[in-house]
C-alpha positions in Angstrom: -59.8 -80.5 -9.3 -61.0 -78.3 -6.5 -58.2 -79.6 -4.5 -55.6 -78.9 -7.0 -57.3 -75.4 -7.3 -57.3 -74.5 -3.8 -53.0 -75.7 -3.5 -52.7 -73.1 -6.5 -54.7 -69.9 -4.8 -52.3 -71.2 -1.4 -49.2 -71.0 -3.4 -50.0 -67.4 -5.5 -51.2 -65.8 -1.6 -47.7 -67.0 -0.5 -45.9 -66.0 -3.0 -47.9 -62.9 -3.9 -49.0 -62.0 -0.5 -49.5 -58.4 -1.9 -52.4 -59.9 -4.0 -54.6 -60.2 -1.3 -54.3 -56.9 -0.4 -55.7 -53.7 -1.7 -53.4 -50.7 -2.9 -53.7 -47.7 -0.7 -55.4 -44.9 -1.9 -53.2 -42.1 -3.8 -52.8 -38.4 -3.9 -51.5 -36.8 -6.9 -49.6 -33.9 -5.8 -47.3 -32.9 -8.6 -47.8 -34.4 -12.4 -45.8 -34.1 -15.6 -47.5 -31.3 -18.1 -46.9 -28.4 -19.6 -43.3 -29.4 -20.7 -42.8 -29.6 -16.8 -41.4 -32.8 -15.1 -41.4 -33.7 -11.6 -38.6 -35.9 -10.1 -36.6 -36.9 -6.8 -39.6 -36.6 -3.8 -38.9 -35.7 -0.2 -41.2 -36.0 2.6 -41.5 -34.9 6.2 -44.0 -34.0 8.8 -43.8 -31.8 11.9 -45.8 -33.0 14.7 -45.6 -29.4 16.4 -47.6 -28.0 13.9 -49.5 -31.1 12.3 -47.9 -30.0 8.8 -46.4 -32.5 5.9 -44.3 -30.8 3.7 -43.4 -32.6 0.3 -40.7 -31.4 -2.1 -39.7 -32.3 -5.7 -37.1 -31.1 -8.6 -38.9 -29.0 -11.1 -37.4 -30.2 -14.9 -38.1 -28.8 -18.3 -37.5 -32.3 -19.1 -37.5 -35.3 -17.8 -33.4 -35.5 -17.9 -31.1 -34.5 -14.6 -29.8 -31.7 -16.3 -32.3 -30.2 -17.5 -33.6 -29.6 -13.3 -34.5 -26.2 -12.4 -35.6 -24.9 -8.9 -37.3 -27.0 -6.4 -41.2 -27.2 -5.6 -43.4 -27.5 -2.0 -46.7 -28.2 -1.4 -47.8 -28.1 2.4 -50.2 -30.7 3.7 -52.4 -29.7 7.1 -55.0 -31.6 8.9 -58.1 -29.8 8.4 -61.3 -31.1 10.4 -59.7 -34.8 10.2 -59.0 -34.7 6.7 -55.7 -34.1 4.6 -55.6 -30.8 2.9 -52.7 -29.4 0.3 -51.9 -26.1 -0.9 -50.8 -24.9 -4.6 -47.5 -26.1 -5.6 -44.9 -23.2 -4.2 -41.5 -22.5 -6.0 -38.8 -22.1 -3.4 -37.1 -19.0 -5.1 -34.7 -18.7 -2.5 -33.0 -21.7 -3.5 -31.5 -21.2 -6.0 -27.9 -19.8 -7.1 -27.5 -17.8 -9.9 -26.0 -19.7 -13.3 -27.1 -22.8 -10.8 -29.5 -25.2 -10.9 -31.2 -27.2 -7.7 -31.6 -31.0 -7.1 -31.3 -33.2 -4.2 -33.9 -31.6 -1.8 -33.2 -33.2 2.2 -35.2 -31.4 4.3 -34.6 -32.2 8.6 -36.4 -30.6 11.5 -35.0 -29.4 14.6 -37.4 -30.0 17.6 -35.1 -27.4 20.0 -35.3 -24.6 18.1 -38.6 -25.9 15.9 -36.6 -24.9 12.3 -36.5 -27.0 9.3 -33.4 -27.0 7.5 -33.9 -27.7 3.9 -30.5 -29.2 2.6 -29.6 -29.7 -1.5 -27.3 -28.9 -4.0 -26.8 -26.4 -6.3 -25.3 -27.6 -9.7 -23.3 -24.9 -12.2 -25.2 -24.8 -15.4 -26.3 -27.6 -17.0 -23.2 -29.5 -16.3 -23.6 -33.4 -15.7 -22.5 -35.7 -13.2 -20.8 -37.9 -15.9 -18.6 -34.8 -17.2 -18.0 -34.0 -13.3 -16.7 -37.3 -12.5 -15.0 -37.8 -15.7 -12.9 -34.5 -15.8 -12.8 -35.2 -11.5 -13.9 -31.5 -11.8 -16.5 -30.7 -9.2 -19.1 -28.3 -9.9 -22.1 -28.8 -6.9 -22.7 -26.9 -4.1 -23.7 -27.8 -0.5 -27.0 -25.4 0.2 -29.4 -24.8 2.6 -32.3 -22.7 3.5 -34.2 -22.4 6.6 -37.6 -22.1 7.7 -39.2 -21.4 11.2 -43.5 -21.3 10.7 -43.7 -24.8 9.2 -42.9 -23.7 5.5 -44.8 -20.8 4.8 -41.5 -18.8 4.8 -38.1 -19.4 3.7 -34.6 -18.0 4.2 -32.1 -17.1 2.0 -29.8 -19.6 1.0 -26.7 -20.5 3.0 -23.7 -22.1 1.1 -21.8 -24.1 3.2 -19.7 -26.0 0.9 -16.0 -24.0 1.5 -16.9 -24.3 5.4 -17.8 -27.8 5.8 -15.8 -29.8 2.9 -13.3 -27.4 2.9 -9.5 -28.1 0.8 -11.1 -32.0 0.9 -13.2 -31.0 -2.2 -10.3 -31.4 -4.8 -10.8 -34.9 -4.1 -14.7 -35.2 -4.7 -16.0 -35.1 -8.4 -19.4 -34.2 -7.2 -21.7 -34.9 -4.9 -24.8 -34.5 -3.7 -27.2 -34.9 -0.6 -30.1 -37.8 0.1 -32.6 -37.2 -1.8 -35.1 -37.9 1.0 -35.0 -36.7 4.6 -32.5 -36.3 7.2 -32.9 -37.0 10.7 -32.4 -35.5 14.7 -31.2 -38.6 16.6 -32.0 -39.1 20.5 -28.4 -37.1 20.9 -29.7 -34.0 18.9 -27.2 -34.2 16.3 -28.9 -33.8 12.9 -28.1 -36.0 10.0 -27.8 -35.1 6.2 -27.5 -38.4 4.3 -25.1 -37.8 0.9 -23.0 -39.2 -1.3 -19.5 -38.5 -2.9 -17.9 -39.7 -6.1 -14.4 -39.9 -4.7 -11.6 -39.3 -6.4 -9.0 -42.2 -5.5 -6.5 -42.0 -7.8 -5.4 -39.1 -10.9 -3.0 -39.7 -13.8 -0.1 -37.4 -13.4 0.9 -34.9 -14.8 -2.7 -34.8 -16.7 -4.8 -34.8 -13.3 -7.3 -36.9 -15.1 -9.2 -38.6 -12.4 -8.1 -42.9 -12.9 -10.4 -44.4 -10.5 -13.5 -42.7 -9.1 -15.7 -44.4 -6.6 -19.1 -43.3 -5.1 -19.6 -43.5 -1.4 -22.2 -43.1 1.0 -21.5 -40.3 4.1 -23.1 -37.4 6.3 -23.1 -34.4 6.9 -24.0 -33.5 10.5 -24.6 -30.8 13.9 -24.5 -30.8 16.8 -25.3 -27.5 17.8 -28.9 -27.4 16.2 -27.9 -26.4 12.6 -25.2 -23.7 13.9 -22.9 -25.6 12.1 -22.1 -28.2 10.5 -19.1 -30.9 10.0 -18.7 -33.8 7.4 -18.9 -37.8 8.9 -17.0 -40.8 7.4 -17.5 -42.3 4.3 -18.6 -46.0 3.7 -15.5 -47.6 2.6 -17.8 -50.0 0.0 -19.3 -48.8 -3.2 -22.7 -47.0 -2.0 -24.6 -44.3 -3.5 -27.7 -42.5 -2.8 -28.7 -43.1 0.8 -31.0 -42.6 3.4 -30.1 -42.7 7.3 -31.8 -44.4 10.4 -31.2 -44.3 14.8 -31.8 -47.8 15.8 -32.1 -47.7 20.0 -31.1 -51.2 21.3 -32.5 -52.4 24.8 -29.2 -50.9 26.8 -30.1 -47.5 25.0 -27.4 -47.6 22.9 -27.4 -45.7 19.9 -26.7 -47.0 16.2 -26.6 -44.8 13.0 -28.3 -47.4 10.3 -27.6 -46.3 6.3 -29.4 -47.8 3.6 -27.5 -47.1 0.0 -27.8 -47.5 -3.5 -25.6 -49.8 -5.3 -25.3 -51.0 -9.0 -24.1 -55.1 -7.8 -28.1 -56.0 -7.5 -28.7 -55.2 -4.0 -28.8 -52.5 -1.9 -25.7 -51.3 0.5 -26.2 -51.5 4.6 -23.9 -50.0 7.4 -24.2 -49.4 10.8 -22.5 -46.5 12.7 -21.2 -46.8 16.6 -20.1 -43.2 16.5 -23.5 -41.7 14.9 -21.7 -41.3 11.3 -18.4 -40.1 12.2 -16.8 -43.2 10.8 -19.1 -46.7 9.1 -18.1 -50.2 10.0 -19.0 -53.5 8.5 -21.0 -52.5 5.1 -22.3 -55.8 3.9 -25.0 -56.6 0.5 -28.4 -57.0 2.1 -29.9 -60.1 -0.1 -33.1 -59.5 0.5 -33.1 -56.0 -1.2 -33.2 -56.0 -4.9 -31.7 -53.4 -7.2 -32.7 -52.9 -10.7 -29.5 -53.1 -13.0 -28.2 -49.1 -12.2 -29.4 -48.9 -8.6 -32.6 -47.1 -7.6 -33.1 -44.1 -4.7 -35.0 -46.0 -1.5 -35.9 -44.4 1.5 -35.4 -45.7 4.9 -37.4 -44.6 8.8 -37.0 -46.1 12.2 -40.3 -45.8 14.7 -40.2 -47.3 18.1 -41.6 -50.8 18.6 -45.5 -50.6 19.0 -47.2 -51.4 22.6 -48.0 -54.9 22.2 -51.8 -55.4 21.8 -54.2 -57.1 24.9 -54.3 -60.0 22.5 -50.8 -60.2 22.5 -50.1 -60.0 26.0 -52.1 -63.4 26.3 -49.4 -64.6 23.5 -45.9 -64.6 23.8 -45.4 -66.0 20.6 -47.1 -62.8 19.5 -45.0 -60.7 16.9 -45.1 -57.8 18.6 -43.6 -58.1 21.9 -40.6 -60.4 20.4 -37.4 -57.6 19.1 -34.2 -57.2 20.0 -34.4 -53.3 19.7 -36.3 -50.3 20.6 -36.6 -49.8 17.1 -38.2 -51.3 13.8 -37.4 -50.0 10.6 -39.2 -49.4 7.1 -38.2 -49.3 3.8 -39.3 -48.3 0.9 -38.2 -49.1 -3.1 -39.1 -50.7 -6.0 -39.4 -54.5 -5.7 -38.7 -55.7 -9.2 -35.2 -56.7 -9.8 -34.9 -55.6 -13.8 -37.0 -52.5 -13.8 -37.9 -49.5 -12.1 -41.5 -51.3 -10.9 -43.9 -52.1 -8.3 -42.6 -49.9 -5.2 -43.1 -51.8 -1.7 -42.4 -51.2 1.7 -40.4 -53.6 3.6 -40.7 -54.2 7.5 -37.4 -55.0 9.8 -38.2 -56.3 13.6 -34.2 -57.1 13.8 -32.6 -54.1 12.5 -29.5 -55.1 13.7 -29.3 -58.1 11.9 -28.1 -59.0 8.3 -31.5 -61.3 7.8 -34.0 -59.1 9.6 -36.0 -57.6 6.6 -39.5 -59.2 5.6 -41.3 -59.7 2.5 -42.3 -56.3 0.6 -46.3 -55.1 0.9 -46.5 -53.2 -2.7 -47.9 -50.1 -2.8 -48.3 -49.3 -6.2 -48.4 -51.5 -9.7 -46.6 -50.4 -12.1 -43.8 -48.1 -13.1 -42.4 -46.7 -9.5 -39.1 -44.7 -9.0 -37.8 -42.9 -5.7 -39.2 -42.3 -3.3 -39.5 -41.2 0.7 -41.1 -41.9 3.7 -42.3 -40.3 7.5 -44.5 -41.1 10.3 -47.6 -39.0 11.2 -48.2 -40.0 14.7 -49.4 -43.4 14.5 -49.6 -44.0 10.8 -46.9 -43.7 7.7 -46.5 -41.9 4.4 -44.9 -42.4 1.5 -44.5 -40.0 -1.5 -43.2 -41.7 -4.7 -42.6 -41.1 -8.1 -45.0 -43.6 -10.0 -47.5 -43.8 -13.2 -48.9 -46.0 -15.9 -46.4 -46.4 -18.4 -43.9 -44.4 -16.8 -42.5 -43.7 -13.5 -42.7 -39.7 -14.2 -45.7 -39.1 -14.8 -46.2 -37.7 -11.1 -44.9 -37.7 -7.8 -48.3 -38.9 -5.4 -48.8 -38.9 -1.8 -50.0 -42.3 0.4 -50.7 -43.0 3.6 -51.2 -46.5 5.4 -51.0 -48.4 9.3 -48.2 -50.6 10.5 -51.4 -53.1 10.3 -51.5 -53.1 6.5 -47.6 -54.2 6.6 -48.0 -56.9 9.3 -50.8 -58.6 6.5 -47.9 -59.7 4.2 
């Protein structure tokens, strides 16, 4: 019998290595109350000025059009400890008759500004009606800030610049949700997506067949301005973006997309998102049945340990990058439930994504992620019988992945 026991603890640790580990702790930074909801996180953290900023969509309800402005609340290290100031509306960004969603915020090291990207939305005018009268009504926004988020510009509409004529052909889109990035180049990244309009009936101009794809917006010039990448010829949706540096210092753009076949969309870019090749399904990515927002970070491969210098077997001194990648998103395949982070050592190959370390129980949503110098944060929509009942903060060590 105690044999028989001890084969059935073996098998529920390997197949539930999460079980053996605790959850980390949680900071609730915006909850649902007073007829407000909070959806759609973004995270990042400037180093320069040992900040986190987080950001959500303010709602009067929990439904997309019924988003209003967006929210910030700043996180500094105080004395060794985390501490987070009253939620601030952005007023600045925000169009009149429009409402705000999608917030993608990406800092510029050069000139030390953060550009807060999102879109601006006409009314309360869905994305079904958009993409179903192929009638576009989003706007590409940003606004700036220069002293770690205390202040913010006013907002910048870049839409007629940067998509130009080509939006007659888009039925909406919309950027991230989640961060952008500055590659080793310079050239920030805005991650988006684009329901594309492939073919209209004539002479009605009803859009016929509308697909959504996965692209970029991007600069080279430190956020001067700003020109539109490739899409990803497959089906993909809400993305996050990725550099991967491979041992000949070569650069490649990674994307990690939403899809609605059961598993999540990855492409790789040679030309830092000017054009995708090769999307492919990842299989070991799960997608509930309408797709999920995940987030996606690259750090460089960690120093390998004393211990592991006297083993070369070790882990940690065997990749075929400069790179490792995380990912976070919910890990059950029917519902929106029981977010986890994933850990990639090959990010450059199909197969290279682990088993998932679960970071919270229970209903779980979107989500983002950063790296605070040598440790990681995630801030994800999550609760107890919902996944809007808040938007919370966790941080955790590459150590507490390499356990599962």
């Amino acid at each position: 019998m105690q044999y028989m026991e001890g084969m059935i603890d073996r098998m529920v640790s390997k197949s539930h290595p999460e079980a053996q580990q605790a959850l980390p702790a949680r900071t609730a930074l915006f909850q649902q109350k007073d007829g407000k909801t909070y959806r759609i996180p973004a995270l990042v953290y400037i180093s320069d000025g040992q900040t986190f900023l987080a950001f959500a969509e303010e709602r009067s309800t929990p439904r997309d059009r019924d988003a209003k402005v967006l929210v910030m609340r700043r996180g500094s290290l105080q004395n060794g400890s985390l501490q987070w100031s009253p939620a601030q509306t952005l007023s600045s960004a925000c169009l009149p008759n429009h409402r705000t969603m999608n917030p993608c915020p990406v800092y510029e090291r050069k000139s030390k500004t953060i550009y807060l990207f999102f879109v601006c939305i006409l009314g309360n005018t869905t994305e079904y009606y958009q993409i179903a009268t192929g009638r576009n009504q989003a706007r590409l926004c940003y606004v700036t800030s220069s002293d770690y988020g205390q202040n913010w510009s006013q907002l910048t509409d870049v839409t007629n610049r940067v998509i130009g004529d080509e939006i007659c052909n888009w039925a909406t889109f919309a950027v991230g949700p989640g961060h952008g990035i500055q590659m080793k180049s310079g050239r920030l990244i805005i991650p988006a997506y684009v329901y594309y309009i492939h073919c209209r009936c004539f002479p009605f101009h009803f859009p016929l067949k509308v697909r959504p794809h996965a692209l970029s917006f991007y600069s080279d010039d430190c956020g001067v301005t700003w020109q539109m990448g490739g899409k990803i010829p497959m089906k993909s949706c809400e993305c996050e973006m990725a550099e991967i540096i491979d041992h000949t210092d070569q650069s490649h753009l990674y994307c990690n997309a939403r899809s609605t076949c059961g598993h999540r969309v990855e492409a790789l870019s040679e030309s830092s998102g000017a054009a995708f090749d090769n999307p492919h399904v990842a299989q070991k990515l799960v997608e509930p049945h309408h797709g999920c927002q995940g987030s996606v970070l690259s750090f460089p491969v960690p120093e390998p340990s004393d211990e592991a210098e006297k083993n070369p077997n070790d882990c940690l001194i065997q990749s075929d990058t400069k790179m490792w990648l995380l990912y976070s998103h919910p890990t059950n395949k029917k519902k929106r439930k029981d977010l986890g982070v994933y850990l990639n050592k090959s990010p450059l190959k199909t197969s290279g994504w682990g088993r998932p370390w679960i970071i919270h129980k229970g209903p779980s949503g979107y989500s983002d992620l950063t790296q605070c110098e040598e440790r990681f944060a995630c801030l994800m929509e999550c609760g107890k019988k919902s996944e809007i009942e808040e938007i919370a903060f966790v941080e955790f060590k590459l150590s507490d992945l390499m356990g599962t």
